[in-house]
C-alpha positions as CSV (number, residue, x, y, z in Angstrom):
1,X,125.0,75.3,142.2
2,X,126.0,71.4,140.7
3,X,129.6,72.3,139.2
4,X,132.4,71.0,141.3
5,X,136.2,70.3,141.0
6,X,137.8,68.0,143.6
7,X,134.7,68.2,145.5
8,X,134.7,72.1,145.8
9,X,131.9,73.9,144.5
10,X,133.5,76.4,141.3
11,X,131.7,79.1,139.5
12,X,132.6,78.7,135.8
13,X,130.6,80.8,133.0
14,X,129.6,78.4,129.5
15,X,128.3,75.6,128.7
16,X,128.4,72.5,130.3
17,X,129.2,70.5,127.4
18,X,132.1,73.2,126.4
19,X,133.4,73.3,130.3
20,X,133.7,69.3,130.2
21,X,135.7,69.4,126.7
22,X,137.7,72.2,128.4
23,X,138.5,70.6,131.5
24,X,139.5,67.0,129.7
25,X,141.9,68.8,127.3
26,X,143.8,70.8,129.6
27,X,144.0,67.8,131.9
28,X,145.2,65.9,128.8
29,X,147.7,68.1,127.9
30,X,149.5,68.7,131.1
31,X,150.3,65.3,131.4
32,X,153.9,64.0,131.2
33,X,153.1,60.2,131.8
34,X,150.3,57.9,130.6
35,X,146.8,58.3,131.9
36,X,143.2,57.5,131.3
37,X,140.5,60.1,131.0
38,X,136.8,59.7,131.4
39,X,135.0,62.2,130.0
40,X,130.9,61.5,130.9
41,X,129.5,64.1,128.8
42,X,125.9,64.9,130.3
43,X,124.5,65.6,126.6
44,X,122.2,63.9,125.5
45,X,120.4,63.2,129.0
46,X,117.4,65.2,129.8
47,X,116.8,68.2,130.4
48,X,117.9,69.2,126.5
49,X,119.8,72.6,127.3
50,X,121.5,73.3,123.6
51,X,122.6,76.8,122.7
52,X,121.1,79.0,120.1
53,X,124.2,79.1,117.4
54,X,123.4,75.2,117.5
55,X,119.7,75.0,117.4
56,X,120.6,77.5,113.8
57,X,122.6,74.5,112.2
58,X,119.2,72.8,112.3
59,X,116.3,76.0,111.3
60,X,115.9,74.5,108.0
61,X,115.5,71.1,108.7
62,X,112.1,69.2,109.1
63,X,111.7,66.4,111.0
64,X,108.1,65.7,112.3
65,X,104.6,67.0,111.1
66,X,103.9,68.1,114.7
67,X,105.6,71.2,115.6
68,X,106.1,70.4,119.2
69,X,107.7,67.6,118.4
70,X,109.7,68.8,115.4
71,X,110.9,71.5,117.0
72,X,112.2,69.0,120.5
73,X,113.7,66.7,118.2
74,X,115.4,70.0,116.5
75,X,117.2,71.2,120.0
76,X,118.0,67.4,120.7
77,X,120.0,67.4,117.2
78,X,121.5,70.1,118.5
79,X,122.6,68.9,121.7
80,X,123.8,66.1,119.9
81,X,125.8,68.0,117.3
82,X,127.1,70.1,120.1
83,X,128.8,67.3,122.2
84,X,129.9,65.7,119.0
85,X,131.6,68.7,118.1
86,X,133.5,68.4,121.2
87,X,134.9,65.1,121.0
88,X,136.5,66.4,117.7
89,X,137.9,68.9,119.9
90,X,139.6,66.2,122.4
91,X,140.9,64.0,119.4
92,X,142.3,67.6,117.6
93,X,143.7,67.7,121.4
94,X,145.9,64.6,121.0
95,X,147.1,65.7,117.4
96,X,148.2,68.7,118.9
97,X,150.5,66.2,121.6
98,X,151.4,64.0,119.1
99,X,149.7,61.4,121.0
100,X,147.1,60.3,118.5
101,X,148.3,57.1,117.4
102,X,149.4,56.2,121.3
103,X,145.7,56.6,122.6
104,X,142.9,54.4,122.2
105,X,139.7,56.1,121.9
106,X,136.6,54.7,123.4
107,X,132.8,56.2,122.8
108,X,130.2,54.6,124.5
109,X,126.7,54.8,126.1
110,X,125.2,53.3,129.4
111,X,121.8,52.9,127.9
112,X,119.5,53.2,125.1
113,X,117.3,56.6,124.7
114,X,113.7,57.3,125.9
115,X,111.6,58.3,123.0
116,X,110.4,61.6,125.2
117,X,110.2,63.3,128.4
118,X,107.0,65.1,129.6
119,X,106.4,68.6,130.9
120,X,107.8,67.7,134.8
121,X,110.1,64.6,134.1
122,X,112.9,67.2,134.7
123,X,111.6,69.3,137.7
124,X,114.5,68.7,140.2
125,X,117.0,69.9,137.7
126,X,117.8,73.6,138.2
127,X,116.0,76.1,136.1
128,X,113.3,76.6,133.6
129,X,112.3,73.2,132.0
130,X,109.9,72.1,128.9
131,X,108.7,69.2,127.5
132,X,110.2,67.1,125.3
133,X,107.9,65.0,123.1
134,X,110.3,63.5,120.5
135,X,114.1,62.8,121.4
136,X,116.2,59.4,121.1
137,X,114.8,55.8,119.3
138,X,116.5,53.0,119.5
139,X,114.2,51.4,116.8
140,X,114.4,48.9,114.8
141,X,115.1,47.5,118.5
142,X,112.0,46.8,121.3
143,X,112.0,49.6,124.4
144,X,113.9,52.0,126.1
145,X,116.0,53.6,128.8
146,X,115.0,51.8,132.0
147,X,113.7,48.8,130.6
148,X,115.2,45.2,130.0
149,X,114.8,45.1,126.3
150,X,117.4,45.4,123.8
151,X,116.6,49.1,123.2
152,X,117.5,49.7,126.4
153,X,120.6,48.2,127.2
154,X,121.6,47.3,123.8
155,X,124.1,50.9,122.9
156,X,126.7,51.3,120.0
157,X,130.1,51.7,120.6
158,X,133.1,52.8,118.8
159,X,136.9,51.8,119.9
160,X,139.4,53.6,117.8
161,X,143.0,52.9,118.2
162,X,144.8,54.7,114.9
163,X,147.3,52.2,113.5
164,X,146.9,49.7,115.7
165,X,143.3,48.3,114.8
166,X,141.9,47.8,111.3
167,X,137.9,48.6,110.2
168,X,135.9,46.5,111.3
169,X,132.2,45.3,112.8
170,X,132.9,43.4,116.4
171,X,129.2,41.8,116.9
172,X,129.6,40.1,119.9
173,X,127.8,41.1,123.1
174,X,130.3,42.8,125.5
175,X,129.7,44.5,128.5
176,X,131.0,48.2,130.1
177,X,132.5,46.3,133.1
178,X,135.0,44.7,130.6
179,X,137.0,47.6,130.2
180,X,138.6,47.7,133.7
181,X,139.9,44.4,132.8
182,X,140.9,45.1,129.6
183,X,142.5,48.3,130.1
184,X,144.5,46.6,133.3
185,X,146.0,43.6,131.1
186,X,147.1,46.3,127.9
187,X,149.2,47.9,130.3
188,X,150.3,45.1,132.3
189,X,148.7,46.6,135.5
190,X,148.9,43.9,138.5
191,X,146.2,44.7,141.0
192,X,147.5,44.4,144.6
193,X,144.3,42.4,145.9
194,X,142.4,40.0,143.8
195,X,139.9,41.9,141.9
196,X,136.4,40.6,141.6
197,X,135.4,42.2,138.5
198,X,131.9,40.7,137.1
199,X,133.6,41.7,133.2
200,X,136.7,39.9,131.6
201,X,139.3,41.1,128.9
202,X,137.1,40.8,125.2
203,X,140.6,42.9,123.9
204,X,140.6,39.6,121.7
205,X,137.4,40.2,120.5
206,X,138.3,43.8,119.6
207,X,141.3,43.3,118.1
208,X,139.9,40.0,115.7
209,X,142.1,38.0,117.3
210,X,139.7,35.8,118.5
211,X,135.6,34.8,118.5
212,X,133.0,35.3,120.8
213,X,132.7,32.9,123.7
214,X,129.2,31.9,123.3
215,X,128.5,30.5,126.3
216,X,129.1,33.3,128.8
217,X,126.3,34.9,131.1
218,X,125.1,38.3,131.6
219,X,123.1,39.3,134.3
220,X,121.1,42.7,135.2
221,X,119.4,43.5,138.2
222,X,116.8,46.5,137.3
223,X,115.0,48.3,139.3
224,X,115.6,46.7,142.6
225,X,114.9,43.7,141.3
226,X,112.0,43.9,140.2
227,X,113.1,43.2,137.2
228,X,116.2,41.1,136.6
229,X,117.3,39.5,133.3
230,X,119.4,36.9,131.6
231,X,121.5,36.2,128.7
232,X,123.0,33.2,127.9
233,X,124.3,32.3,124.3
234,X,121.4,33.6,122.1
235,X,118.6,33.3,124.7
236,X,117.4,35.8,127.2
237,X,115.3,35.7,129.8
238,X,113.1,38.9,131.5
239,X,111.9,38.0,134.9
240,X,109.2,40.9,135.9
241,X,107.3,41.6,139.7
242,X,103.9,43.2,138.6
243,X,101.1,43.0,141.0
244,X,102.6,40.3,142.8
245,X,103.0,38.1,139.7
246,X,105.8,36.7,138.4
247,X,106.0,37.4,134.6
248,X,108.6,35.5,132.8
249,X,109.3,36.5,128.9
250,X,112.1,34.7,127.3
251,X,113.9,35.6,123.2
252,X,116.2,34.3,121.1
253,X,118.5,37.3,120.6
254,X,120.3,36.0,117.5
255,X,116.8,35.1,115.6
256,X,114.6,37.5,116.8
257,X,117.2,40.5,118.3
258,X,114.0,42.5,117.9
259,X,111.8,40.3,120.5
260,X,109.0,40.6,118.6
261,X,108.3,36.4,119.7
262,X,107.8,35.3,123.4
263,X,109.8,31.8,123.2
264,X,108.9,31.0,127.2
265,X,105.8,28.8,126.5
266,X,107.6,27.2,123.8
267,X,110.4,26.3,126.1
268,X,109.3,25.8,129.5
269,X,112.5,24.0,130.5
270,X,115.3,26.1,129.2
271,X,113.0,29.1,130.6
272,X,113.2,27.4,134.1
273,X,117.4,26.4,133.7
274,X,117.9,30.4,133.1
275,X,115.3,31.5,136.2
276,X,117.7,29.4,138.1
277,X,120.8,31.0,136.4
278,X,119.2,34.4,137.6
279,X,118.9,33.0,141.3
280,X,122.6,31.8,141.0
281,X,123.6,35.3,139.9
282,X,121.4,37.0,142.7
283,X,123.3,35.4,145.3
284,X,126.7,37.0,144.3
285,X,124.6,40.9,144.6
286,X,126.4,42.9,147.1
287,X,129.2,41.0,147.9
288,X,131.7,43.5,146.8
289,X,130.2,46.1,148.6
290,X,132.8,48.3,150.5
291,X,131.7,47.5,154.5
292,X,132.6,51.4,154.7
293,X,130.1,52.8,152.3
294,X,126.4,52.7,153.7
295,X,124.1,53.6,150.7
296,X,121.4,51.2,148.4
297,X,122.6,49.2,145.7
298,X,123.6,51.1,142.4
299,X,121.7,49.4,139.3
C-alpha cells in the first residue's frame, strides 16, 4: 500500500529494511559515472517491525527488570542490528566495484530518540501495532525527539572517506544543511542560480584543516513556532508559547551540554540580544519557498 518507485505504487515481498539495501545497491552498481545516494532507512522509527531470525540474536540477553519493557527494547536491538547489518551490505557493495576508497560515506540522524511509544502512537501506520515502553535514550543528554534540547537535536554522525581522512573526533556543532554545500564545492559543482542555502561548507572542519567558527548562528523553528531556539557560540536560547506565556530558558552548551542550569535570570541581557537574534532569523522563514508548491512549512 506505501511502497513506491518513481511514484508508481510496486508490490515487492521482504522486508523493508532489506528492499531499501536492495534497491541502493543495484542502483549503485549500475552506475557508470559519479553519483550520490541517499539511502533513509526507516529503522529505527516507530512502529518497531524486526524479523524473528533478528529478535533470536538477542533471546539471551537481559536488558530491563520489566518484561514489557525488556522484551521492546529486545525487538528495538533488533531493528537496530538489522539496518546495521545492511549498511555493511552497501559498503561490501562498493568493494565489490572497487569504488571504496572513491566514495565518502556518511551516516547520520535527523533527531534524537523518544525513550517510548505507547499502545496507539502508531495507529495510522498499516497493520497490527504494540506498545513500545523502552526504545532509544539519548542520555547523558536532556530530552528527546520533538523537543529543543540537546537530546533531541543533538545526533552522532560518522563521515568515512577510506584513505583520504584520518581517525579522528570533529566536536564542533554542524548542521545537516551543510552537506549540500559541501558536497557541491568537493566536486566543483557551480549552481546555475544563486543558492540560498541556510548551511555552509564545514569540509574544513571534517577534514582538520581548520577550527570551528565560534561565532556562527543556528536557528530552529519547532513546532510551528511554538517553540524556536538559538545557538550562538556556547549559549542557547529555548523560546517556548505555553498557555499564552512566553517561557524563555537559556544554557551554556560548552559548560553545561547537559542543561541541567537555567542561565536566563543570570543573564537577562545576553537572553534578550539572542530573543532578538531569533526575531532576525524569523524573518528570513519562508522566503525560499517555491511560489509553485502550496503546502505548510516543513520543520
Amino acid at each position: 500500500m506505501t511502497w513506491h518507485r518513481d511514484g508508481e505504487l510496486v508490490a515487492e515481498k521482504g522486508h523493508v529494511t532489506d528492499l531499501i539495501v536492495n534497491e541502493a545497491i543495484g542502483w549503485i552498481e549500475s552506475r557508470n559515472q559519479p553519483w550520490f545516494c541517499y539511502v533513509p532507512f526507516t529503522a529505527v522509527h516507530v512502529p518497531v517491525k524486526p524479523v524473528q531470525s533478528w529478535i533470536d540474536r538477542y533471546q539471551f540477553e537481559h536488558f530491563d527488570e520489566d518484561y514489557a519493557k525488556d522484551t521492546s527494547f529486545r525487538k528495538y536491538a533488533a531493528y537496530t542490528s538489522h539496518m546495521d547489518e545492511g549498511i555493511g551490505e552497501l559498503l561490501e557493495a562498493l568493494e565489490r566495484i572497487y569504488q571504496r576508497e572513491n566514495t565518502i560515506v556518511i551516516f547520520a540522524s535527523d533527531n534524537g530518540a523518544i525513550n517510548d511509544c505507547p499502545i496507539h502512537g502508531t495507529d495510522l501506520y498499516p497493520g497490527w501495532q504494540e506498545a513500545y515502553p523502552r526504545l532509544g535514550s539519548n542520555l547523558p543528554f536532556r530530552g528527546v525527539k520533538a523537543q529543543m534540547y540537546e537530546g533531541g537535536i543533538r545526533t552522532p554522525t560518522v563521515v568515512n572517506w577510506r584513505g583520504q581522512l584520518s581517525p579522528a573526533k570533529m566536536p564542533h556543532p554542524v548542521h545537516m544543511v551543510d552537506w549540500m554545500p559541501t558536497f557541491s564545492r568537493l566536486v566543483d559543482a557551480e549552481p546555475q542560480t544563486e543558492p540560498q542555502w541556510d548551511g555552509t561548507d564545514i569540509w574544513p572542519l571534517v577534514s582538520g584543516r581548520e577550527a570551528s567558527d565560534n561565532n556562527r548562528v543556528f536557528y530552529w523553528n519547532f513546532k510551528g513556532s511554538a517553540e524556536l531556539g538559538i545557538r550562538h557560540g556556547d549559549w542557547k536560547l529555548i523560546r517556548r508559547q505555553a498557555n499564552g506565556q512566553i517561557e524563555i530558558e537559556l544554557y551554556n552548551i560548552a559548560e553545561d551540554p547537559y542543561e541541567s542550569s537555567d542561565r536566563a535570570s543570570d543573564e537577562p541581557q545576553l537572553a534578550k540580544d539572542l530573543s532578538d537574534l531569533i526575531e532576525e532569523q524569523r524573518k528570513l522563514d519562508d522566503t525560499s519557498k517555491r511560489a509553485d508548491v502550496d503546502s505548510p512549512m516543513m520543520n
